[in-house]
C-alpha distance (Angstrom), angle and dihedral (degrees) to the residues before:
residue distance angle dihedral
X1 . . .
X2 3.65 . .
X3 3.65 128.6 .
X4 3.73 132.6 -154.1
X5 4.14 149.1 132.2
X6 3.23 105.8 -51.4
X7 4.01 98.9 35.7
X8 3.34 122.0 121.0
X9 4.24 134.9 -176.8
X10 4.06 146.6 72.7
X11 3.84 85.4 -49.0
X12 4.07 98.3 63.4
X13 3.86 84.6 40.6
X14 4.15 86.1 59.4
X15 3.75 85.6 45.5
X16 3.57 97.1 42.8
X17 3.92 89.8 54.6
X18 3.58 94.0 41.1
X19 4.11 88.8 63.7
X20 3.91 83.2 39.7
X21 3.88 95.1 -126.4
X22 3.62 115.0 129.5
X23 3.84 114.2 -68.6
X24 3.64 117.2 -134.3
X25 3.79 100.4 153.4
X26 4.36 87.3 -113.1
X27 3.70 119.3 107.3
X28 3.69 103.8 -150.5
X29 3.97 130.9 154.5
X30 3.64 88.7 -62.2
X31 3.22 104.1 55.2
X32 3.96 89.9 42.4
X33 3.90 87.6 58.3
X34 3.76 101.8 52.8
X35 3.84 91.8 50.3
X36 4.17 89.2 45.9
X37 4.05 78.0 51.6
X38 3.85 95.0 45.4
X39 3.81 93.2 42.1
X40 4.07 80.9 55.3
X41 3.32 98.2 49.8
X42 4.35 91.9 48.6
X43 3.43 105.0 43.9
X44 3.94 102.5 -94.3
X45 3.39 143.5 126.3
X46 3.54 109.9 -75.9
X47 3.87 103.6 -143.0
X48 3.84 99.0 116.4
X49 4.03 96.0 -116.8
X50 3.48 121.1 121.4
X51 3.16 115.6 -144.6
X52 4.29 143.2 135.6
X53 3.83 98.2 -44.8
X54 3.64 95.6 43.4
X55 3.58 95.4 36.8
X56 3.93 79.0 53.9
X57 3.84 99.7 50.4
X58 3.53 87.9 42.1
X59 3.78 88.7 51.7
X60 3.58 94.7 -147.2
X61 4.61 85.8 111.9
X62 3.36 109.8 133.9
X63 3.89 129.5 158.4
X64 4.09 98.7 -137.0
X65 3.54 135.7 26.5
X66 3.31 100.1 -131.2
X67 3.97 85.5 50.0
X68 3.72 84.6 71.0
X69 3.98 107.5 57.7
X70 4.05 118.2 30.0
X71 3.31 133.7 170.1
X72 3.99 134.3 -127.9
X73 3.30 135.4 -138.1
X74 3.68 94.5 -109.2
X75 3.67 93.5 56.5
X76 3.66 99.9 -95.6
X77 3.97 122.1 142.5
X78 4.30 110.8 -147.6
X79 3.31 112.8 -169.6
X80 4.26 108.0 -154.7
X81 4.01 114.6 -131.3
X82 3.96 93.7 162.2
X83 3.85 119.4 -159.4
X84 3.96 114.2 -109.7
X85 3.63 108.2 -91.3
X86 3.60 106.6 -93.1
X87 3.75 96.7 46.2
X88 3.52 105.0 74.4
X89 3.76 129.0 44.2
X90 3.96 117.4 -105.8
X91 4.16 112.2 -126.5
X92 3.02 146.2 166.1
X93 3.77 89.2 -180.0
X94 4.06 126.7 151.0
X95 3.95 107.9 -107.7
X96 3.49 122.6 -141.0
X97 3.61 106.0 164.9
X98 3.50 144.2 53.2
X99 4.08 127.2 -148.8
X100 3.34 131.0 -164.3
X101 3.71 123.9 -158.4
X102 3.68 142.5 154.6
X103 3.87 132.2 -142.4
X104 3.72 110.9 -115.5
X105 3.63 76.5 -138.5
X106 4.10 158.7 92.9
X107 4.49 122.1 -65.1
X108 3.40 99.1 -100.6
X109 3.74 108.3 101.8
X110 3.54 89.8 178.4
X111 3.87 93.3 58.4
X112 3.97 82.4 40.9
X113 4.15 86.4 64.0
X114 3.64 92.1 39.0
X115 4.00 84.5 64.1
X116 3.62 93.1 46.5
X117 3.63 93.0 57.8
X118 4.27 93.2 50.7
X119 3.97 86.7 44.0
X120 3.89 102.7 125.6
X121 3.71 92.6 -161.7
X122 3.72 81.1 73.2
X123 3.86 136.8 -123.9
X124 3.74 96.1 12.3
X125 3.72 106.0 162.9
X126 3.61 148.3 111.5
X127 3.35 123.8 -136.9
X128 4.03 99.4 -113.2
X129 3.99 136.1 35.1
X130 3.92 126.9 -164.6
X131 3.51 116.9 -157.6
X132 4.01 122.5 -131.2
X133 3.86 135.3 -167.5
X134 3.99 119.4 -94.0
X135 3.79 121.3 -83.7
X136 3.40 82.1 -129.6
X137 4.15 90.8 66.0
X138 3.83 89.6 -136.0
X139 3.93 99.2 94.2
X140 3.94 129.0 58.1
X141 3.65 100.4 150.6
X142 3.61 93.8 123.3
X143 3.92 108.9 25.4
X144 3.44 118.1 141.9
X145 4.20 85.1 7.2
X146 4.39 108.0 151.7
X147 3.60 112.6 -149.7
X148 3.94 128.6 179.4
X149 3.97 114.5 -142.8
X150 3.75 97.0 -172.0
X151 3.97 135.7 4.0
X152 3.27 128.3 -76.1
X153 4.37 112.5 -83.8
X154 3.52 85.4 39.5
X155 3.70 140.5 109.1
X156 3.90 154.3 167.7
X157 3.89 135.5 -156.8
X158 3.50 108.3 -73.2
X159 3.75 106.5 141.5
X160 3.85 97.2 64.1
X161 3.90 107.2 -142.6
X162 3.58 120.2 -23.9
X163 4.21 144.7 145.7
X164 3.52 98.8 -80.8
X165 4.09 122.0 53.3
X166 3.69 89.9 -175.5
X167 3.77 96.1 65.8
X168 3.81 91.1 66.8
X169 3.87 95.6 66.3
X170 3.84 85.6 25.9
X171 3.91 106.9 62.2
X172 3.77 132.9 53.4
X173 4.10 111.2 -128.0
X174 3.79 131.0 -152.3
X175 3.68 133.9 -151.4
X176 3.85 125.4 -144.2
X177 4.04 112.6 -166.2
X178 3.48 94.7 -127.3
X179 4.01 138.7 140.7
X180 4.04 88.6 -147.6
X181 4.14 108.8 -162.6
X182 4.09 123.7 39.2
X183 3.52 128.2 -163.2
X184 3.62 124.0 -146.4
X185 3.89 111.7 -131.1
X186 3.74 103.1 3.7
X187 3.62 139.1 -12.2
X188 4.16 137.1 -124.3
X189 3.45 118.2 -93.2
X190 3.95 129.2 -170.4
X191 3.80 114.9 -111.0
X192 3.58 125.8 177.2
X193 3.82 88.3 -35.6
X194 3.59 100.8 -41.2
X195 3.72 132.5 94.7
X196 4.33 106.2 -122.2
X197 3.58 124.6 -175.1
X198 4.06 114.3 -111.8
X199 4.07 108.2 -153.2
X200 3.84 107.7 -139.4
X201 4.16 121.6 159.8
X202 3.54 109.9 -27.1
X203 3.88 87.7 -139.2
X204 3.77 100.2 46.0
X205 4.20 129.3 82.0
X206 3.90 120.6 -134.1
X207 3.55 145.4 -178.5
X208 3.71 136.5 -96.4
X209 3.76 81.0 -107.4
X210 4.11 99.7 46.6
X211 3.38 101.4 -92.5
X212 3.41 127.5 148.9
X213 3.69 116.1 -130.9
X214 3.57 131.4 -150.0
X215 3.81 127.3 -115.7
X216 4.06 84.7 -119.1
X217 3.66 99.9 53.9
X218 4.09 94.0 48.4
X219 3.69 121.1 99.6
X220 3.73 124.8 -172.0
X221 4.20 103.5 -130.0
X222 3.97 114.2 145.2
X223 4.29 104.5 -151.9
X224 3.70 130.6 130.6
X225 3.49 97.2 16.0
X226 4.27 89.9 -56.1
X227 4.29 125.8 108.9
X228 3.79 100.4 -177.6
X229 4.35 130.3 55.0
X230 3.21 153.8 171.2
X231 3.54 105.8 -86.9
X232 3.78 119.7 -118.7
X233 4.02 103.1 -132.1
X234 3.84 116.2 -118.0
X235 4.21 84.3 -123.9
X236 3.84 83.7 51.7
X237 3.91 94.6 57.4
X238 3.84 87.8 41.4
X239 3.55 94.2 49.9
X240 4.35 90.9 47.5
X241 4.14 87.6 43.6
X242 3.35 91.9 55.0
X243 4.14 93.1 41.7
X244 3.75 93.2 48.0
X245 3.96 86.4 53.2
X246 3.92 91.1 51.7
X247 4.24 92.8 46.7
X248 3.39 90.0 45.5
X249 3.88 97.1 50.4
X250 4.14 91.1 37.4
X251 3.49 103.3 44.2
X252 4.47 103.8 28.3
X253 3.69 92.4 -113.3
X254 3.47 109.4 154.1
X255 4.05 102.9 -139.5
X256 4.12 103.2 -173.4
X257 3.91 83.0 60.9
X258 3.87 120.2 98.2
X259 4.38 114.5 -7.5
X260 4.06 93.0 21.4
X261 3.67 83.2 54.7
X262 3.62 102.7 47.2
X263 3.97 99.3 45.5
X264 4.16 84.4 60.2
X265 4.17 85.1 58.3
X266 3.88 105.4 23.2
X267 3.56 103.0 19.6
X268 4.04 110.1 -167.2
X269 3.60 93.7 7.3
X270 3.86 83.1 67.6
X271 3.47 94.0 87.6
X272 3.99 96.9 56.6
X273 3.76 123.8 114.7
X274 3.97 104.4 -63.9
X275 3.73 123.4 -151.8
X276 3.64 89.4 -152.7
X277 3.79 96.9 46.9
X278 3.73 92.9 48.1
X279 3.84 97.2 48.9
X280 3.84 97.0 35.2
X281 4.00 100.4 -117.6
X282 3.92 93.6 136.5
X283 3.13 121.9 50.2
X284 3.93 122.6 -151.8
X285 3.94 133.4 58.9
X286 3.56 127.5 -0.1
X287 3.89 144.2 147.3
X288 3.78 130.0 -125.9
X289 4.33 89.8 -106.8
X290 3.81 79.4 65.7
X291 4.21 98.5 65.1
X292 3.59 96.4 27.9
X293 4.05 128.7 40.8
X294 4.04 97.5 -155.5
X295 3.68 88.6 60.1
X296 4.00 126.9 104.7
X297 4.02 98.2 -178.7
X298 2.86 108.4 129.2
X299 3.47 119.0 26.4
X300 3.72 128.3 -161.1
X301 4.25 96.4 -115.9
X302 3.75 106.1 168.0
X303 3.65 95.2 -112.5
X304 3.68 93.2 60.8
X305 3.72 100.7 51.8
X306 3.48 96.6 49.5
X307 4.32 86.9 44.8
X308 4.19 83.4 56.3
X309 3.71 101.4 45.9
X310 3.73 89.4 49.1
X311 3.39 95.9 57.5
């Protein structure tokens, strides 16, 4: 399919969000000057068309529309923005675990992908991303919004280094758009090696990045050494109940087994370092704090707990 001014449709919305400018299914002037801008900046030619070999760098190709969007059993719309080939590692493999993560980053999960894919460490993915609303409280476009990176059986690095090799190709991860920690009054920022603090408004919240955050999108949570967050959206914890249910029933994985299990015993605590996370000994649902101890993703906001023990 080809893509120009003038076209109109679902498939110049999916563009539209894919540059993150607002997506009202017309591709006018504006449109046709951030792809000239994003053909720039990858190596393309810059006429402002979209057609197969942007489509393809973009990864957004597909050969049907109604390949692109499906719906599961549970309810659950995924929208497919597959990976270029190349930077995600082909499966089928048997799943047996399920990782949650979030971004450390903006709402877009299409822009999230988009990353991914120009990640020189190479393949560094997970197989699903759920959109948020902006730390900046101005921007819900894509809250609660489920999009698949790669097909299913596949898989990329997402659990950095760990004890167990085999849960990499084994497990099924999942992206929340989320900043994670807030700072009250300033943030850290790195300078010539060293992390210095920045002074911003004494009253205000910000970002590891220097963003100011909006009364809405801060949660109170004390964990890792943190008391305020980005809030996780209620149409983001929807969204991941309702994905959890659908890995769990398409790929076996029992999801009550290993984190679920733990909050109804240790409650915050849960989310600590876990010798049986890290070297793979039970099987079931976990989060990326669990392998690795310098991680915050995810962290143990009310909402969530009480959206894993019920399920």
């Amino acid at each position: 399919m080809i893509l120009k001014n003038g076209s109109k449709g679902k498939e110049v919305k999916e563009l539209q969000r894919f540059l993150d400018i607002q997506a009202d299914g017309i591709f006018g002037p504006g449109t046709e000057r951030h792809v000239k801008k994003w053909q720039a900046n990858n190596n393309l030619v810059v006429d402002g068309i979209v057609g197969s070999a942007t489509w393809d760098a973009m990864g957004l190709a597909t050969t049907d529309d109604s390949e692109k969007i499906y719906e599961t059993e549970e309810g659950l719309i995924i929208n497919k923005s597959y990976l270029p080939k190349g930077e995600y590692l082909k499966g089928p493999t048997k799943k047996e675990f399920l990782f949650l993560h979030h971004t450390a980053g903006w709402n877009n999960p299409y822009r999230t992908i988009e990353h991914w894919g120009r990640d020189t460490r190479g393949r560094v993915a997970t197989e699903f991303c759920i959109g948020g609303q902006s730390i900046k409280g101005n921007d819900d476009m894509y809250d609660g919004e489920v999009v698949q990176a790669f097909p299913e059986g596949g898989y990329g690095w997402h659990l950095g280094k760990n004890g167990s090799q085999y849960m990499h190709n084994h497990s099924v991860g999942i992206e929340v758009n989320n900043f994670g920690y807030l700072t009250k009054g300033g943030y850290k920022k790195k300078v010539n090696g060293k992390r210095v603090w920045v002074e911003k408004d004494s009253n205000s919240f910000y970002t590891y990045a220097g963003t100011r955050a909006d009364e809405s999108q801060i949660v109170e949570c004390s964990f890792k050494g943190y008391d305020y967050w980005h809030k996780y959206s209620d149409a983001q914890i929807e969204s991941l109940r309702l994905l959890i249910l659908h890995i769990a029933d398409r790929d076996g994985i029992d999801v009550r087994v290993g984190l679920p299990t733990l909050i109804k015993t240790q409650g915050v605590k849960a989310f600590d370092w876990n010798p049986d996370a890290y070297y793979g000994k039970v099987k079931g649902l976990w989060t990326h704090t669990n392998t690795k101890k310098g991680k915050f993703d995810m962290f143990p906001q009310q909402e969530l707990l009480d959206m894993l023990t019920s399920l």
